[in-house]
Short mmCIF file of the C-alpha atoms (twelve columns), coordinates in Angstrom:
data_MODEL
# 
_entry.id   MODEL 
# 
loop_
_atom_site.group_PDB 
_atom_site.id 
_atom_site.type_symbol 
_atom_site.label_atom_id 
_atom_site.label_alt_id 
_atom_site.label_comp_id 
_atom_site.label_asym_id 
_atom_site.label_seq_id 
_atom_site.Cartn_x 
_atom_site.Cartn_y 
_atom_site.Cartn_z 
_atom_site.pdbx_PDB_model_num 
ATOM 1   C CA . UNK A 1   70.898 -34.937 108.821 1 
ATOM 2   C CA . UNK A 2   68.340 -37.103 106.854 1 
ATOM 3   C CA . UNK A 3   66.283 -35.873 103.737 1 
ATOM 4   C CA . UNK A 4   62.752 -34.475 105.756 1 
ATOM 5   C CA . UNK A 5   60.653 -36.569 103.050 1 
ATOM 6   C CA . UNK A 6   61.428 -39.238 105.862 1 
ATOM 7   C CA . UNK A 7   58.246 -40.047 108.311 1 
ATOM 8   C CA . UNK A 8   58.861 -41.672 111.519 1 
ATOM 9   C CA . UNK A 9   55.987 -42.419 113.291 1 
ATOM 10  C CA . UNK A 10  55.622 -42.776 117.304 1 
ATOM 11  C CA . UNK A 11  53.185 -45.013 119.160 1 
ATOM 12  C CA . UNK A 12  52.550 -45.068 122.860 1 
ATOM 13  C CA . UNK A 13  49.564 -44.774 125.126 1 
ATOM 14  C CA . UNK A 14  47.601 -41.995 125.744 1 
ATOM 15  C CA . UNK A 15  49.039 -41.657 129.250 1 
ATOM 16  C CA . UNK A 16  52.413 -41.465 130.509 1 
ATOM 17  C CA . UNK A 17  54.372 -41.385 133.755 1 
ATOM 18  C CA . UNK A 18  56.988 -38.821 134.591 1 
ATOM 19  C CA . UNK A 19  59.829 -41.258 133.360 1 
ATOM 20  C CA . UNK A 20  57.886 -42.320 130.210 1 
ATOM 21  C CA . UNK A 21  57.218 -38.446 129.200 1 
ATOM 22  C CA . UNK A 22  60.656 -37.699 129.582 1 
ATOM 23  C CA . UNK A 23  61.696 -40.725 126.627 1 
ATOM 24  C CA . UNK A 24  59.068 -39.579 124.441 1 
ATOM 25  C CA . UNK A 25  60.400 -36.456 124.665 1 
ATOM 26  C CA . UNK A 26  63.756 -37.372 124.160 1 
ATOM 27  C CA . UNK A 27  62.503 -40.048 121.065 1 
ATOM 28  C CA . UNK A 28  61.183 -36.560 119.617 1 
ATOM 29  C CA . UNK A 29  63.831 -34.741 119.707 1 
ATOM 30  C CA . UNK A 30  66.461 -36.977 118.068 1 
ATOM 31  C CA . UNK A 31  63.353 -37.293 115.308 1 
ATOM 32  C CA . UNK A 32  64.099 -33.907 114.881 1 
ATOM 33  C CA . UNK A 33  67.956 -33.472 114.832 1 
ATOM 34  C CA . UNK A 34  67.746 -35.924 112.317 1 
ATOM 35  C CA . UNK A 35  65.587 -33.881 110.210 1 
ATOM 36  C CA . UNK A 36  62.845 -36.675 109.433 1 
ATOM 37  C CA . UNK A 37  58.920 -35.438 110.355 1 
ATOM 38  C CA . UNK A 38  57.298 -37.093 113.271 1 
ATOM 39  C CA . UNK A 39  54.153 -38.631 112.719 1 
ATOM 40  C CA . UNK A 40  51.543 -39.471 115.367 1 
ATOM 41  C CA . UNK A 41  48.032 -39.866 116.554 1 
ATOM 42  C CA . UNK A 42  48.678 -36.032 117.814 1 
ATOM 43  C CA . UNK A 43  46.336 -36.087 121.108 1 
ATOM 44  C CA . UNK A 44  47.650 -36.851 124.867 1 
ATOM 45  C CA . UNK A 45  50.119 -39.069 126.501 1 
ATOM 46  C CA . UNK A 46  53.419 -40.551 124.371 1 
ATOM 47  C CA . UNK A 47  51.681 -38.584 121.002 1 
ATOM 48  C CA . UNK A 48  52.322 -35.247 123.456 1 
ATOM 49  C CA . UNK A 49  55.462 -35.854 124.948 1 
ATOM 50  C CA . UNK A 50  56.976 -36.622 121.630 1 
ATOM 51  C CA . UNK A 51  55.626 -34.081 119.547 1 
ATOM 52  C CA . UNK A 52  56.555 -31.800 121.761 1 
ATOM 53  C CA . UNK A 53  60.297 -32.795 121.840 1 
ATOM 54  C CA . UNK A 54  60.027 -32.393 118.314 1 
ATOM 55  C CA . UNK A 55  58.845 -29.238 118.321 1 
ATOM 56  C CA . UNK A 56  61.497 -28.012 121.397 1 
ATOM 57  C CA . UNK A 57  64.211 -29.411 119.102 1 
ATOM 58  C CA . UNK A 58  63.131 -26.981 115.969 1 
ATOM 59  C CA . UNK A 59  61.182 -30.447 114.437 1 
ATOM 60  C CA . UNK A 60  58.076 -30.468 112.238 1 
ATOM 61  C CA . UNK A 61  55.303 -32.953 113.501 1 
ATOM 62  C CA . UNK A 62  51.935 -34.527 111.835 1 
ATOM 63  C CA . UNK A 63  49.287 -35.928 113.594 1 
ATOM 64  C CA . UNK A 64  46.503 -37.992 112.767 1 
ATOM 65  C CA . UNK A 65  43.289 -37.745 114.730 1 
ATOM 66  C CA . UNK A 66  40.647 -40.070 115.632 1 
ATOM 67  C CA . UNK A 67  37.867 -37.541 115.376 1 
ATOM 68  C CA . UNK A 68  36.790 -34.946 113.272 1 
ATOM 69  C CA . UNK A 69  38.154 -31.615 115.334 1 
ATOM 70  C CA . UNK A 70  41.646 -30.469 114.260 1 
ATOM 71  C CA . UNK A 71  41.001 -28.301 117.721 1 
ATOM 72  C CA . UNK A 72  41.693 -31.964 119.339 1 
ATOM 73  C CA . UNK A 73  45.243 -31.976 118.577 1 
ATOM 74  C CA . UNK A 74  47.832 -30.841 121.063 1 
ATOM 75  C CA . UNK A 75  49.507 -27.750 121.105 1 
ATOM 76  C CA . UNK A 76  52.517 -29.530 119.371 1 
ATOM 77  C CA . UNK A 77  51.470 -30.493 116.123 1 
ATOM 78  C CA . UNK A 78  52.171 -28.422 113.188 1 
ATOM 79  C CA . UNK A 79  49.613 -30.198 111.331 1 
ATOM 80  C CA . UNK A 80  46.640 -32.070 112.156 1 
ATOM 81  C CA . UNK A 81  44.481 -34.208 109.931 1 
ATOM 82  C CA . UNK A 82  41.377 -35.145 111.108 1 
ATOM 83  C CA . UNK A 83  40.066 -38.397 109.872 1 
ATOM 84  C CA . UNK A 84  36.708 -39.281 111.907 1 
ATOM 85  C CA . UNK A 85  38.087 -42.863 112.017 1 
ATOM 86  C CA . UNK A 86  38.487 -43.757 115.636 1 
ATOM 87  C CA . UNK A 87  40.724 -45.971 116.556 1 
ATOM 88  C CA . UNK A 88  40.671 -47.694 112.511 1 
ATOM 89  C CA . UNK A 89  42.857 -44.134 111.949 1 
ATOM 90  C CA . UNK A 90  45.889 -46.670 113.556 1 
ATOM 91  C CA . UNK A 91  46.102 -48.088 110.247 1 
ATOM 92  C CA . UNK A 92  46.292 -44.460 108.491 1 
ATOM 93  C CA . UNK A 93  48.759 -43.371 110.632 1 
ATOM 94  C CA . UNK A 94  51.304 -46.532 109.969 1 
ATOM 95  C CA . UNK A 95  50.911 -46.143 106.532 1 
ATOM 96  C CA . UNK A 96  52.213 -42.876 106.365 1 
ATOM 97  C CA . UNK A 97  55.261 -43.420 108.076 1 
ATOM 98  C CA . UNK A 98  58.553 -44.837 106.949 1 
ATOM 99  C CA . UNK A 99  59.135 -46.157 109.721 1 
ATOM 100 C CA . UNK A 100 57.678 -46.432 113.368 1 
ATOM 101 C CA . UNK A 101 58.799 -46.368 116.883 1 
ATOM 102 C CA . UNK A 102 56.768 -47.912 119.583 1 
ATOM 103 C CA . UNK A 103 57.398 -46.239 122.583 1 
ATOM 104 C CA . UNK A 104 55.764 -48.476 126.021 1 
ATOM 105 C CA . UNK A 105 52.084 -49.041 125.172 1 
ATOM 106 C CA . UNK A 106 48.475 -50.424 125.547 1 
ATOM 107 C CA . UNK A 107 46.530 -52.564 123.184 1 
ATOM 108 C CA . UNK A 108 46.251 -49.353 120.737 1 
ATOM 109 C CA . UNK A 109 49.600 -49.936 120.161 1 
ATOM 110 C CA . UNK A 110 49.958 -53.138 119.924 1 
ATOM 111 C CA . UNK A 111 47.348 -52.611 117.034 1 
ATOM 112 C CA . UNK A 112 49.294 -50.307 115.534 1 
ATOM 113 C CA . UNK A 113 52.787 -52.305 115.897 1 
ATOM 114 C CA . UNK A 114 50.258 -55.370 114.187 1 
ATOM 115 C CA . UNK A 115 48.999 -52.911 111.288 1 
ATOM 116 C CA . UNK A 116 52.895 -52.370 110.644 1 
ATOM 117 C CA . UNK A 117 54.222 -55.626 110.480 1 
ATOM 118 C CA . UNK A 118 51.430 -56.345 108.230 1 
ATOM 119 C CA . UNK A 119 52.117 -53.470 106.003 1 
ATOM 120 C CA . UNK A 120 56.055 -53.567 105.753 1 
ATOM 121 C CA . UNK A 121 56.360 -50.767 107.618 1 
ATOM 122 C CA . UNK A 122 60.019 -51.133 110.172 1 
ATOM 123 C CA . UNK A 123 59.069 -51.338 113.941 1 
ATOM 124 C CA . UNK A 124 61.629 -50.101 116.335 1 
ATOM 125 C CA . UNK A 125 60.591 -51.001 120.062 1 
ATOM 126 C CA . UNK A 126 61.328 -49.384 122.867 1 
ATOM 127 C CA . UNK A 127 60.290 -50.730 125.964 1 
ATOM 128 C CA . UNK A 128 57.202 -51.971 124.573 1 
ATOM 129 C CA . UNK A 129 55.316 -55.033 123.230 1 
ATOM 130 C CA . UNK A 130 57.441 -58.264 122.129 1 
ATOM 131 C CA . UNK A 131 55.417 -60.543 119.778 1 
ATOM 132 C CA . UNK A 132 55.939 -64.423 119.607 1 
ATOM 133 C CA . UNK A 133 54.277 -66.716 117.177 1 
ATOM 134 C CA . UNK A 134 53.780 -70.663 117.560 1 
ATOM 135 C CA . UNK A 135 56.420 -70.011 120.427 1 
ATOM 136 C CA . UNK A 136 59.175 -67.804 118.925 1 
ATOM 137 C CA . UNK A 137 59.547 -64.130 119.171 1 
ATOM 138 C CA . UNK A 138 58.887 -62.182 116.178 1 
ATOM 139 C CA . UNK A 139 62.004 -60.555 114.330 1 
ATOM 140 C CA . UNK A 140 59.599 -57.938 112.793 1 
ATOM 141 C CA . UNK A 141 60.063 -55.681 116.466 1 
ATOM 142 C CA . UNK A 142 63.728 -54.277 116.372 1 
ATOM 143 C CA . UNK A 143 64.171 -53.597 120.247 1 
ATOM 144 C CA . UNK A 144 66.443 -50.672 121.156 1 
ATOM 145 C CA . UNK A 145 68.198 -49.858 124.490 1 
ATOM 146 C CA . UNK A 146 67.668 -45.850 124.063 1 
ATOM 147 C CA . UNK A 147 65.424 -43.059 122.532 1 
ATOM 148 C CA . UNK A 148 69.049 -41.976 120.310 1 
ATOM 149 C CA . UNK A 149 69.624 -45.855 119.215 1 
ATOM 150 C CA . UNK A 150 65.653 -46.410 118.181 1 
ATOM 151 C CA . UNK A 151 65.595 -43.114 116.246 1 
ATOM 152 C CA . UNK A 152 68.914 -44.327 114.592 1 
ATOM 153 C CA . UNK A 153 67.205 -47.730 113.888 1 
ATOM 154 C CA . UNK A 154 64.313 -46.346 112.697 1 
ATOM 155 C CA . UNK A 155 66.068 -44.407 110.016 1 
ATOM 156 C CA . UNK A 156 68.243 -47.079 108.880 1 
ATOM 157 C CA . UNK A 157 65.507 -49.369 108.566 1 
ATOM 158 C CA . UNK A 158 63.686 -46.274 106.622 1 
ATOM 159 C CA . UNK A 159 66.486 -45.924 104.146 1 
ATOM 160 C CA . UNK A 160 65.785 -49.648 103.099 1 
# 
């Protein structure tokens, strides 16, 4: 069990499939187990399915909202923090995490996995986005097989 002054963050679209709820879930739960708080942007979709893993698992979870209602949130965040920021809250929500796990995704997360390479902040991927520049992939996006290995990744890479 890790220290819960750890913050791993997860980023995924807003909706899911059956199959993609189910690893969200599961990327929640080890979050948990491991004692670290999950951060995310606390509405629908990936945000949902792994906050409420978390939760399931006897987890703590953060999220930070777009808008201005902390009413928005879903039922599995223990605290919500509105910020009135749209999608610029991406940025917020990186930098409050030790480490972040990007979970399949749409161009909100890409923006987010972009905010956290720019900021230092470890990116775990997990069937999502792979980067390349001038015709290389990017080492900045750790790829992981399984929700168990990217929470382990994360934390390693959070303990650095």
């Amino acid at each position: 069990m890790v220290s819960m002054n750890i913050h791993i963050g997860v980023l995924g679209p807003h909706s899911v499939d059956d199959d993609g709820y189910t690893l969200g879930m599961a990327v929640g739960r080890h979050i948990a187990e491991s004692g670290a708080i999950l951060f995310c942007g606390g509405l629908d979709g990936m945000m949902r399915a792994a906050a409420e893993g978390a939760k399931r698992a006897g987890g703590r979870t953060v999220g930070i909202l777009p808008g201005t209602d902390k009413a928005s949130a879903n039922e599995f965040i223990d605290i919500a923090i509105p910020t009135g920021l749209e999608a610029y809250r991406n940025a917020l929500l990186v930098r409050s995490c030790d480490a972040v796990i990007a979970v399949h995704g749409a161009y909100g997360t890409l923006s987010e996995i972009a905010f956290a390479l720019r900021l230092k902040v470890p990116v775990v991927g997990l069937r999502t986005w792979s980067i390349s520049r001038n015709g290389r992939a990017d080492p900045g996006i750790h790829a992981a097989q399984s929700a168990e290995e990217a929470v382990r990744l994360a934390l390693q890479l959070a303990k650095r």
